[in-house]
Each structure stands twice: as C-alpha cells, then as structure tokens.
N, C-alpha and C positions, 0 to 999 in steps of 0.2 A: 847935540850929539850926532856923527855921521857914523852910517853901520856901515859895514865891510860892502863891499861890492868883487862880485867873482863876474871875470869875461872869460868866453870862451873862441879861441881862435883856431885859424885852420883853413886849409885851403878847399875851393869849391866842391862840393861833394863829401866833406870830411865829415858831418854829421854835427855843425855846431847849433842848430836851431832845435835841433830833435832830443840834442841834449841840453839845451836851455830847458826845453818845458819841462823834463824829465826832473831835473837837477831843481828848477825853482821850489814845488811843492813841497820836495824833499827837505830842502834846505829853509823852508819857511820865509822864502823872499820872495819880491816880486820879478818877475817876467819884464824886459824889456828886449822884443826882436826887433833885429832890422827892416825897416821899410823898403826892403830894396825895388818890388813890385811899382810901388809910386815912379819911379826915374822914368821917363818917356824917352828917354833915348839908348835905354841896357840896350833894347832887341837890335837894334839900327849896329851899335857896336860891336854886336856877335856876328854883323853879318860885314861890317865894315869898322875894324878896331884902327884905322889910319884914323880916319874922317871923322868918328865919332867919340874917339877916346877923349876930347878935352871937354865939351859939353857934359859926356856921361860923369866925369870925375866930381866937377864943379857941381853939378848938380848933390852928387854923392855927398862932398865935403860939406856944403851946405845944410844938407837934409840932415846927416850925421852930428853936425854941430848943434841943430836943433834941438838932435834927440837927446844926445847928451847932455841940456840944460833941463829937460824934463827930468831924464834920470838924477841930478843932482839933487833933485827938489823933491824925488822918491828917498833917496838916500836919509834927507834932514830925518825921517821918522821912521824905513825900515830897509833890511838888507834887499842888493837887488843882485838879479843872475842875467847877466845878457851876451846875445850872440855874435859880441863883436866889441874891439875896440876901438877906439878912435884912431891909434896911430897906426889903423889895418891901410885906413885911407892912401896917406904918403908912401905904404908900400905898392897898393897897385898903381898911386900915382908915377910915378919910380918905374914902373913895368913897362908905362903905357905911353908915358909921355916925352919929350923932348924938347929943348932950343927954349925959346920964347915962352910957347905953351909952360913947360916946365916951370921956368923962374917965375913967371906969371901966380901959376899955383903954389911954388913954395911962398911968395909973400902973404896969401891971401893963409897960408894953412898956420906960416909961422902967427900972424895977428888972431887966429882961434884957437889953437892946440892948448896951449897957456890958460884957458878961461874953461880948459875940462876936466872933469874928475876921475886921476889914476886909478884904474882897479886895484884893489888888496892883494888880489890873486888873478893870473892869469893859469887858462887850461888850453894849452897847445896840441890839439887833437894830428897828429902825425900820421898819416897813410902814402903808401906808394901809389903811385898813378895809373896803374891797374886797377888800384881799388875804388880809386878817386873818378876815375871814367866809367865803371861799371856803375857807380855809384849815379852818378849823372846822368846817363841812361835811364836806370830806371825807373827816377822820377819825374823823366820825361816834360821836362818844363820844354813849352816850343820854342822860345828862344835859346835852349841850349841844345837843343838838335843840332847834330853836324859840327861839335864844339872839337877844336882843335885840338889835337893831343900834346901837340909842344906848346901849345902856352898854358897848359894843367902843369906841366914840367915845368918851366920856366917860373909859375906862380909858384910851386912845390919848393923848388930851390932856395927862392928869394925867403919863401920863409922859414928858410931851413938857416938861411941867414942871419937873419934880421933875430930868431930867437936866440943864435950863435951869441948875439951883441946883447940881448935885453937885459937888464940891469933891473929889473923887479923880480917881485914872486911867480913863478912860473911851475906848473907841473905839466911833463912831457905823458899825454895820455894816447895808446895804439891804438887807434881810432879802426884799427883793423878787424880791431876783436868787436862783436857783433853786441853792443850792447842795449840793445831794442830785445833782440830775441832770445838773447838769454839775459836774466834777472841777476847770475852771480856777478858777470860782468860788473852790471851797471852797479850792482853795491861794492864792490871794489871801489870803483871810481868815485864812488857816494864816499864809503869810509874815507879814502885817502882826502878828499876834500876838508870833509870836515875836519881830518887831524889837521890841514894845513892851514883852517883858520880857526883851528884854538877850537873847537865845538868838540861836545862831546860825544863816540861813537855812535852810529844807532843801534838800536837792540837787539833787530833784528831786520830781517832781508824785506823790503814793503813790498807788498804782492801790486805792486804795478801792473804786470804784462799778463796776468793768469788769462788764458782763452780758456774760452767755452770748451765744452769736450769736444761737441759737434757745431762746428759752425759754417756751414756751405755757402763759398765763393758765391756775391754775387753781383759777376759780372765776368765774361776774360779775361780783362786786366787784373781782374785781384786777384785769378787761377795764378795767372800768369808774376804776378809778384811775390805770391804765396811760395811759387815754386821756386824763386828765385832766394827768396829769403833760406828757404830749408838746404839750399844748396849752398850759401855762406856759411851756414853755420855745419854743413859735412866739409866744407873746406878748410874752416876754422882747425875742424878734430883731428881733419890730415894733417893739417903743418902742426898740428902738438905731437901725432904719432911719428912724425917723418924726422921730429928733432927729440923727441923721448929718448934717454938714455936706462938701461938698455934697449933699444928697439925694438919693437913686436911684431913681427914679420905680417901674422895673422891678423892683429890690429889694423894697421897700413892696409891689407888687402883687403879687409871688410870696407873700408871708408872708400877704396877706390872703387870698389862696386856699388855702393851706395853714390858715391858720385855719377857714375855714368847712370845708375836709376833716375836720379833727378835731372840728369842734363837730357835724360830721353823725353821726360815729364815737363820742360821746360819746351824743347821742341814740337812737343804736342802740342802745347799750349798755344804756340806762337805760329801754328800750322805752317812748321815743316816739316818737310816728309823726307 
C-alpha cells in the first residue's frame, strides 16, 4: 500500500520548510526537507549565477533524485509532508540555464523524473516579493545576503506560471497571512488540507505556538526578530481593516499607530537612531 504524500511549493522565502514541520505532526506523517545546505556551490551562485548556475543545478537534480527514492521507500508504510517537489528542479533549471548547459540537463532530468513519486497533493504557498524579500532578510542566511530583488520576481512569476499549467491536486495557500504566529491561520490551512485528502476534520485548533507569558529575548537578534514578527502580524490586521467592508476609520487608525510603535521598536533594536 502507498499513503498520500503532500508537497509544499513556493518560491524562496515563502515559508515551505516551517510549514513542513508544522503540517507533518499535524498531519501524522513523516518529514522529509530538503538538503539544500549540502550543495557546495549555492553560496559561489548567489554571488555569481553566470558561472555557477550549471554545477549548482546538477548537483541539486542529483541530490533531489536521491531524496526522492528515500521518500518512496517512506511512503511503502506511512504518509509523508515534504518541502519540495521534484519538478521544482526543471523550474529553476529553466530560470538559470541556457544553450548546451540547458539540453545537457534536460536529458539527464528527462532519464530521472519518470523514476519519482507524484505528490497526492500539492500546497502552492503564494506571496508577493515584498514579502518574499523581507522574508529573506530576516533569516538572514549569509549566502542570501545582498540577494537580488529581480530574480525573487522572476522566480515569483515562473511559478506563477508553471502552477498556471500543473495538472495535479493543487491548493493555492497566501503564504502572506502569518501562519507561525498566529495558530488560527495555520488551522485553516490544517483543515483545508485534510478535507483535500479525504481525512477527517481535526477537533480542534492544537496549541502548537502557545508562548510563555513572560519569556525575555535572549540575545538582539531574537529582540530584533520578535519585533519584526509582531509588526507582520499589525500589518496583517491593516490589510483586513484597509479592505473590511464597512470600513472603520478608527480601526485602520489604531493599527497604523501601532505600526509605527513597532517600526520605532524595530529601529531600536537594530540601533538606529
């Protein structure tokens, strides 16, 4: 017997890893994230995507196809959640490459593609490239320091594309709405899943995210991420007030002073003055 497998897609910064581990427990499967850390030539590629894009790819589709043969052998005996699917590859391949390099990769990707296992479900996490750059920032990986804003665009579009065409199960989730930090979020996302593979509601909302009442930063970085976090989620409440129908004038005005509260507690943090 093969159990369902749910992948989650999206482009850099979209939140599909955070919503792997999130989603596996929930969902009673196992965890498979990408290995992307292993690639010895990602960092070389963000600083040079000419010269480095065909090595980085090769490597990827390789490493990719590995994983994939592990995850099929998870599948023989329970459902699995992972951060990625395989046909993510031929899209950045797509992105990145050309001429020679190109046709090169499509032979090697057509003789493995064939030998992997379709998700049940895919989850297309959608954000704008505001979100997706802030996003990136944050977590401050150093080879994504100084990451270029038109190729977040350009990787944004392609998959804006590519799910235009996709031909499986697909749910389009707004990867905008903060679903780390608030709990209703992510049970939305929870229920919708499981109706879309046949499982039955859950009961009720799992207290995943409860914090401490009092739990004191430590370190500036976590001041400083703390702060940022509480500022998605006053931006969140703006764009529901700013499109509320009737509108609440006084609504909208509290959230925008509570915005510049935390964009002033942000600048502290980050010692500007």
């Amino acid at each position: 017997m093969t159990h369902w497998f749910l992948a989650i897609e999206g482009v850099i910064g979209a939140g599909k890893t955070t919503l792997a581990r999130m989603l596996a427990p929930a969902l009673g499967a196992h965890p498979i994230l990408e290995r992307f850390e292993e690639n010895p030539f990602l960092p070389h590629f963000y600083r040079d995507r000419a010269r480095y894009a065909f090595p980085t790819q090769i490597f990827f589709l390789l490493s990719r196809y590995r994983q994939h043969q592990e995850l099929a052998a998870h599948l023989a005996h329970e459902p699995v959640v992972s951060d990625y699917m395989f046909a993510k590859d031929r899209l950045f391949a797509h992105l990145n490459l050309e001429g020679d390099e190109l046709a090169l990769y499509e032979q090697l990707h057509s003789a493995l593609a064939e030998k992997t296992p379709q998700p049940t479900l895919v989850l297309y996490l959608r954000a704008d490239t505001d979100t997706l750059m802030a996003r990136i920032a944050l977590r401050d990986r150093p080879y994504e320091r100084g990451m270029d804003r038109a190729y977040i665009e350009r990787l944004r579009l392609a998959y804006e594309a590519f799910f235009s065409t996709y031909e499986g199960p697909f749910l389009i989730i707004d990867a905008t709405r903060n679903f780390v930090q608030d709990e209703r979020v992510f049970y939305e996302i929870l229920q919708e899943v499981r109706g879309a593979l046949g499982m039955a509601p859950a009961q009720q909302p799992l207290p995943v995210f409860t914090r401490p009442a009092f739990s004191p930063p430590s370190s500036p970085e976590e001041t400083l991420v703390r702060a940022f976090a509480d500022l998605t989620r006053t931006l969140g409440l703006l764009r529901e007030a700013l499109f509320a129908e009737p509108r609440d004038p006084q609504r909208i005005a509290h959230a925008l002073q509570v915005c510049q509260q935390q964009l002033a507690a942000i600048a502290q943090a980050a010692g500007i003055s």
